[in-house]
C-alpha positions in Angstrom: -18.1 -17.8 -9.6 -18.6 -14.0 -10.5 -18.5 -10.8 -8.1 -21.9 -11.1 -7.4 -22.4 -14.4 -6.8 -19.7 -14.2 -4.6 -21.2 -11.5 -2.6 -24.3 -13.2 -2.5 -23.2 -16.1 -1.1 -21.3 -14.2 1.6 -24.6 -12.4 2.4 -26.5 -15.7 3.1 -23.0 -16.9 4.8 -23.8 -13.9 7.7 -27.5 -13.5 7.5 -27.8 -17.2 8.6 -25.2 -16.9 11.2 -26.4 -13.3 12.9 -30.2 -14.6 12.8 -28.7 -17.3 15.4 -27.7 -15.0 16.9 -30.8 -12.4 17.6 -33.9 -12.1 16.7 -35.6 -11.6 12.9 -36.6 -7.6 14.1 -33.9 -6.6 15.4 -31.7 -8.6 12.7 -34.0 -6.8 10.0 -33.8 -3.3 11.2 -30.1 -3.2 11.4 -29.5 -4.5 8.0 -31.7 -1.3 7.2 -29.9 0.9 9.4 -26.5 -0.5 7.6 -27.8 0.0 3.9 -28.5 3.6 4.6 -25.4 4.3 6.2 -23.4 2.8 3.2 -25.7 4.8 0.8 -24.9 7.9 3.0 -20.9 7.0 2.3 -21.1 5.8 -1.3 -23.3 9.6 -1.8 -20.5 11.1 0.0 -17.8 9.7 -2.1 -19.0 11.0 -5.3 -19.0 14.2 -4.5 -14.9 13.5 -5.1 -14.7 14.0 -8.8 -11.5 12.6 -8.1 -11.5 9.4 -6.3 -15.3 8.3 -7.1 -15.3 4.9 -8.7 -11.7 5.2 -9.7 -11.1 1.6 -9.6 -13.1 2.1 -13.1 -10.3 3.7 -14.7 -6.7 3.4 -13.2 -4.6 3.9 -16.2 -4.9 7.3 -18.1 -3.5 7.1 -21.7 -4.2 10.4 -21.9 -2.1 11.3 -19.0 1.9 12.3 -20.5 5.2 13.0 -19.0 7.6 15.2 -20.3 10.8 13.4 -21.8 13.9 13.3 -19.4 16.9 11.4 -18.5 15.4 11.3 -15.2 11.4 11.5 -15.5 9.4 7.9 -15.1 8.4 6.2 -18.3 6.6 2.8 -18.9 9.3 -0.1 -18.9 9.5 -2.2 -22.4 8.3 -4.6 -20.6 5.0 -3.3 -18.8 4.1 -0.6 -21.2 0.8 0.5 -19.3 0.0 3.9 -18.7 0.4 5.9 -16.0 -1.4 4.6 -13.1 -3.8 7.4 -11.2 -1.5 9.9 -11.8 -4.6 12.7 -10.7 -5.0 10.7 -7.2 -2.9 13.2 -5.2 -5.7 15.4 -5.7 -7.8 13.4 -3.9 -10.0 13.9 -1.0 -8.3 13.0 2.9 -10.0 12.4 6.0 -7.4 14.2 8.0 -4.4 15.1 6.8 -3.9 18.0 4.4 -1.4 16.4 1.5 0.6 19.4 1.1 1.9 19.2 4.5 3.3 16.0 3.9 5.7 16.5 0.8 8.6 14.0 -0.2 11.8 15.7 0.0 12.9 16.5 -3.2 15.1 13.4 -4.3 19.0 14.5 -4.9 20.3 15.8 -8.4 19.9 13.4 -10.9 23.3 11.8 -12.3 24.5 8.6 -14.0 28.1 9.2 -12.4 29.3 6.5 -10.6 29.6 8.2 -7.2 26.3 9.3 -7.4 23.0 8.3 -5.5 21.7 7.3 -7.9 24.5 4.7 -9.3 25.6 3.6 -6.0 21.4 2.9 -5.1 20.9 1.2 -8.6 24.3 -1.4 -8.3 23.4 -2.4 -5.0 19.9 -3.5 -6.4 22.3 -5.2 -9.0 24.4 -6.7 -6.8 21.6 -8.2 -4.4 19.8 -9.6 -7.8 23.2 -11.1 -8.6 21.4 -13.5 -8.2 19.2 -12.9 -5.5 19.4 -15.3 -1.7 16.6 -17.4 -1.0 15.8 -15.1 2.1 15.5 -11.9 -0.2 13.5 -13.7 -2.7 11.5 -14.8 -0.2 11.0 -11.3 1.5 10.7 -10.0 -2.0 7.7 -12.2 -3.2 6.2 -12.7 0.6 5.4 -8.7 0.4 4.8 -8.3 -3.3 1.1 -8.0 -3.5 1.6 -6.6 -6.7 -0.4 -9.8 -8.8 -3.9 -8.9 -10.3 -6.4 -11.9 -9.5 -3.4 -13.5 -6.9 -2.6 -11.4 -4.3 -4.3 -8.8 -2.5 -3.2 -4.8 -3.4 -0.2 -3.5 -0.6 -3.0 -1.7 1.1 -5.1 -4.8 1.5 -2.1 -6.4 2.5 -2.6 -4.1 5.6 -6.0 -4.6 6.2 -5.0 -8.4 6.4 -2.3 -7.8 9.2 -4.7 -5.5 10.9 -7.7 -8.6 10.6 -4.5 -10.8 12.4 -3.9 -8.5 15.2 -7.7 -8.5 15.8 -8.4 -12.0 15.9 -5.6 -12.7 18.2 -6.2 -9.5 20.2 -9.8 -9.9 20.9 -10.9 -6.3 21.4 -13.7 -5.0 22.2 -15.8 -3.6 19.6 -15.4 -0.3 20.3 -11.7 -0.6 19.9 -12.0 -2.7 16.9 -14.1 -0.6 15.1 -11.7 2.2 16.4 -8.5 0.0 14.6 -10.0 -0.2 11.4 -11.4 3.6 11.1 -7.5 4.6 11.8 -5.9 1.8 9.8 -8.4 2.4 7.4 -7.8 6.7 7.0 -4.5 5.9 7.7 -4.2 3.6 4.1 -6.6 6.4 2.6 -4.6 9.8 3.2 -1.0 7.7 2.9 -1.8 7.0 -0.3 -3.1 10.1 -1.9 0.0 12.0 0.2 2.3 9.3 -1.8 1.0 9.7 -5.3 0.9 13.6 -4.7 5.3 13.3 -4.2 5.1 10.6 -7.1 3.9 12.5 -9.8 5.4 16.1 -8.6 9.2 14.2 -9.3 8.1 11.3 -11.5 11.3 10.0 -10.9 12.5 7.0 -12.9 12.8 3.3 -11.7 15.4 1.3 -10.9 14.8 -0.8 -14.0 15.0 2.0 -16.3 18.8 3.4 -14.3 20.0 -0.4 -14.5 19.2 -1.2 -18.2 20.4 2.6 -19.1 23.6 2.6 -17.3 24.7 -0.7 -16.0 23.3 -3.8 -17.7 21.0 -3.6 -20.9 19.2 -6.6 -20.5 18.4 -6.6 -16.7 15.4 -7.3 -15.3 14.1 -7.3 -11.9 12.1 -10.5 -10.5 8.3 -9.1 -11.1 7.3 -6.2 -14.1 8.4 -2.8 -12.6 5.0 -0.9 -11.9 3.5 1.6 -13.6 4.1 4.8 -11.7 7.1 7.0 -11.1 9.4 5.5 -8.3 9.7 8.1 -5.5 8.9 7.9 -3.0 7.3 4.2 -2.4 4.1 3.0 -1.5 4.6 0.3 -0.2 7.0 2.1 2.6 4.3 5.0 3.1 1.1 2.5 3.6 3.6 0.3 6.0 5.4 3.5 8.2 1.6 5.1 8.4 -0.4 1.7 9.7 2.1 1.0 12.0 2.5 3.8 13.8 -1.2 3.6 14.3 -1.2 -0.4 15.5 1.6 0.7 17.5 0.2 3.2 19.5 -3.2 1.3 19.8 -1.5 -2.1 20.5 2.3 -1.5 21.8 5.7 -0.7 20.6 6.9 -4.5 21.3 3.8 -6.8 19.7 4.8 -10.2 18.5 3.2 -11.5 15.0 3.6 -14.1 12.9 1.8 -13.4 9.3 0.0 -15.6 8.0 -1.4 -14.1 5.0 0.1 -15.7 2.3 -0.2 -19.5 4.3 -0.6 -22.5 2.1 0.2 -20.5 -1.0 2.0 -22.4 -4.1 2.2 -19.6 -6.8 5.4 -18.9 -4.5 6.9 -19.5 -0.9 3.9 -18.1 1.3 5.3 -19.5 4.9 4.6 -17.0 7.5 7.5 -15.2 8.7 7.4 -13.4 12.6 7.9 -10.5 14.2 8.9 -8.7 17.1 7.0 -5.2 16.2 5.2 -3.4 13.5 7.5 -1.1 12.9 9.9 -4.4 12.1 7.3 -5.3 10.0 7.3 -1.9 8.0 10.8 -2.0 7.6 11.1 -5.0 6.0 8.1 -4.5 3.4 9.6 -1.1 2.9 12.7 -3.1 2.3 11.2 -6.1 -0.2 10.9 -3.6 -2.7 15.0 -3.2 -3.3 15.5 -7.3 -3.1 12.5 -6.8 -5.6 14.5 -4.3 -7.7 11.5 -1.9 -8.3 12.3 0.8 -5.5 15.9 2.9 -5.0 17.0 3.1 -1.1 15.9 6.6 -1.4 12.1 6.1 -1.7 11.7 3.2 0.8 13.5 5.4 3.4 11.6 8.9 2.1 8.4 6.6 2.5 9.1 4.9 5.6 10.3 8.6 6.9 6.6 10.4 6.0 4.8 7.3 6.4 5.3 7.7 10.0 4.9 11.4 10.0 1.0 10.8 8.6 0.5 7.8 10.7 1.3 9.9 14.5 -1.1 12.8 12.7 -3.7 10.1 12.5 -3.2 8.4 15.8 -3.2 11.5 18.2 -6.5 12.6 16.2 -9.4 12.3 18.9 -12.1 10.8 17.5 -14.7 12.9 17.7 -13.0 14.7 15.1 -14.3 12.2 12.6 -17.4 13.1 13.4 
């Protein structure tokens, strides 16, 4: 079944459910009301030359780095090309990108007392070979698989769905959950690949196989963007600040998104906050061997620093 079969079928899904539930005219008019305000959205997005229908055309061939010992290239083998290496020009909601800077990552050096050596063995040491509970942690927070998984900022979106359902809201408060989750993901990630692609610091992969062991290899293909600071750290710090302060600092969760999966252990795993579950996302990525120490902790550290910007916003100021 294609895209738009798909969404089809989820439109007849709801429009036979809702009718059930009110009457054709009222049912009618705020599909109407709906279309326009996703027409008002989608004309709103293209006027970001930027970020409009990007999902068209992630990779840029086009796009080159200069050569370095310490400058991001594509690994032998995932030789794509940079992935949106423009999107820290991108539009935000609320917070302006520049404010929120990585720190500039310490001198580059292949010395063994360096960062960057000590950060690089203990990624070789943990995959030597890896436990079952960091392989675990590794693949239960990769969402890194085209046509598998969901993207790390879906993977969000899915948590936030989980908190709903078991929270109950009302719809005021859920509607307010996913517009903050929601800019949250959105400014998080332009802030990221802003720091990204003003260091374009190498990965791990490319330290290991350089310095340490030629023909290592981390468990999954090492993405296709410069390593600091990480993602998956930023999108995790930023959300949960923003569940926390809607939903608690102590909020108990088992997450089920990967349930019943076979391509890989998908048991649900529990915890005791989101900020526990931040950390150990931010984490997966070094069991992983795709992320230094460095950029977990620089993402978890601004992560949080965009996600209490977002939270204390009133909301009439999105508007």
């Amino acid at each position: 079944m294609d895209t738009e079969q798909q969404r089809k079928k989820m439109e007849e899904k709801w429009a036979k459910k809702l009718l059930e539930l009110t009457d054709s005219a009222t049912y009618a008019a705020s599909v109407d009301f709906g279309k326009r305000i996703a027409l008002a959205v989608y004309d709103w997005s293209a006027t970001d030359t930027i970020s409009h229908m990007a999902f068209l055309h992630i990779y840029d061939e086009q796009f080159t780095l200069p050569l370095n010992d310490s400058i991001w290239q594509p690994c032998d083998d995932f030789p794509m090309p940079p992935l949106l290496p423009h999107w820290g020009e991108a539009r935000c909601f609320v917070i302006n990108p520049t404010d929120f800077i990585a720190q500039p990552p310490p001198p580059f050096s292949v010395e063994p007392q360096s960062p960057y050596y000590v950060q690089a063995l203990e990624i070789y040491a943990m995959n030597a070979p890896l436990s079952p509970e960091n392989h675990w942690i590794a693949e239960f927070w990769s969402d890194d698989f085209t046509g598998i998984t969901m993207t790390p900022a879906g993977r969000w979106m899915s948590i936030t769905q989980q908190v709903l359902q078991d929270e109950q809201p009302t719809t005021a408060k859920a509607l307010e959950t996913y517009l903050r989750v929601g800019i949250a993901l959105s400014d998080a990630t332009v802030a990221c690949w802003k720091s990204k692609y003003k260091y374009q610091l190498l990965r791990p992969e490319t330290f290991i196989r350089r310095v340490i062991q030629r023909d290592w290899r981390p468990i999954v293909h090492t993405p296709s963007h410069p390593s600091y600071p990480s993602g998956h750290a930023m999108f995790g710090a930023a959300v949960a600040e923003v569940l926390t302060q809607l939903y608690g600092e102590h909020y108990e969760l088992t997450d089920r998104t990967h349930e019943n999966r076979t391509e890989f252990k998908g048991k649900a795993r529990q915890f005791h906050s989101f900020y526990e579950i931040a950390a150990e996302s931010a984490s997966s990525r070094i069991a992983m061997g795709v992320h230094f120490r460095m950029d977990c902790d620089e993402g978890t550290r601004l992560g949080l620093a965009i996600g209490k910007k977002i939270a204390a916003t009133p909301l009439k100021e999105f508007e």
